[in-house]
N, C-alpha and C positions, 0 to 999 in steps of 0.2 A: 702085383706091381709090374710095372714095363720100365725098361730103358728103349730112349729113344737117343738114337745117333745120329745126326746132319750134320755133314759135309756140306759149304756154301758157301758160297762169295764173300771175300772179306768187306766190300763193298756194301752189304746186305745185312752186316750181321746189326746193327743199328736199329732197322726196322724189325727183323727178329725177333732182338731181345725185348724190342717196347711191346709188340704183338704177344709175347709170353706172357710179359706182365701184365698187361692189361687182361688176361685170362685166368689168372693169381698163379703162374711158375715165376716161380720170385729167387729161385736156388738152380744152378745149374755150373757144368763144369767146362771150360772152353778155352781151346789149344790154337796156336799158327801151325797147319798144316802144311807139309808140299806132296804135291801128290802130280800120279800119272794121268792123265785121263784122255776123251776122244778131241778135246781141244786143244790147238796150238796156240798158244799166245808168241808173237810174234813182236822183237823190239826194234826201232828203228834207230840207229844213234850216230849224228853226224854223214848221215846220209845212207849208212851201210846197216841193212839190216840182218837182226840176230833172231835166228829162230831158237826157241827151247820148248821141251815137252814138259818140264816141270813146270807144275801149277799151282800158284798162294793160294790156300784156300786156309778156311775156320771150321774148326769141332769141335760140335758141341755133344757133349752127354748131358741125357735127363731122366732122372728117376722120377715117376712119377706111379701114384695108385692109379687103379685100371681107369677107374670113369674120368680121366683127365686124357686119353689119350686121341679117342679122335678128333677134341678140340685141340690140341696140341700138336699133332699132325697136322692139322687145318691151318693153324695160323703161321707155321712154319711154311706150309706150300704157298699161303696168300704171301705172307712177306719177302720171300725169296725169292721167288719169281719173276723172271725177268721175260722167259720164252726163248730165250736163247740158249746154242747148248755149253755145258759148263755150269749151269745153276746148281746141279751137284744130287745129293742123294740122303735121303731118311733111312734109314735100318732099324728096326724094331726088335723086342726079343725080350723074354719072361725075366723073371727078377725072382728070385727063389724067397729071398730071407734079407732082411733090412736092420741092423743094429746102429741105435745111437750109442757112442764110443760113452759119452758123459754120464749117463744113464744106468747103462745098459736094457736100455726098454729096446722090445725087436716088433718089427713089419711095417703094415702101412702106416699106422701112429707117427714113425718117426719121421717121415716127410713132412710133417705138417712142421 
């Protein structure tokens, strides 16, 4: 099993979320983030502009079993993407053991 983490435009996350599902991730976990990064977003208000290095973004976690994963990276890069910088960042990484609470059935079974 893998979790996968993106970081991405709260802007984006709309087409995201349809791009998962239209690939069957139908369950997933997703936060308002603010975060540092290499972009400034800059406000202008009343004439007088405000710079801040804090940046709104969206996180998402996703567990998924293995062969789900570089379609799921995939449709995450196609939907996010804008080309500009700030579109944000995927992290990947193993998933040991997976228990449904209800059950108690454990691994990849319980994803589905």
């Amino acid at each position: 099993m893998k979790k996968i983490e993106a970081i991405i435009r709260k802007s984006k996350f709309s087409a995201v979320r349809n791009a998962l599902h239209d690939i069957g991730i139908n369950f997933f976990s997703y936060w308002d983030v603010t975060g540092l990064g290499n972009e400034k977003e800059g406000h202008v208000y009343r004439g007088v502009s405000y710079s801040t290095s804090d940046i709104q973004r969206r996180y998402l976690s996703i567990v998924i079993n293995d062969e789900f994963e570089a379609a799921t990276i995939k449709a995450i890069l196609d939907s996010a993407a804008t080309g500009e910088v700030g579109d944000g960042k995927i992290f990947v990484s193993d998933v040991q053991e997976c228990y449904r609470i209800r059950t108690g059935e454990r691994g990849g079974k319980t994803l589905k």
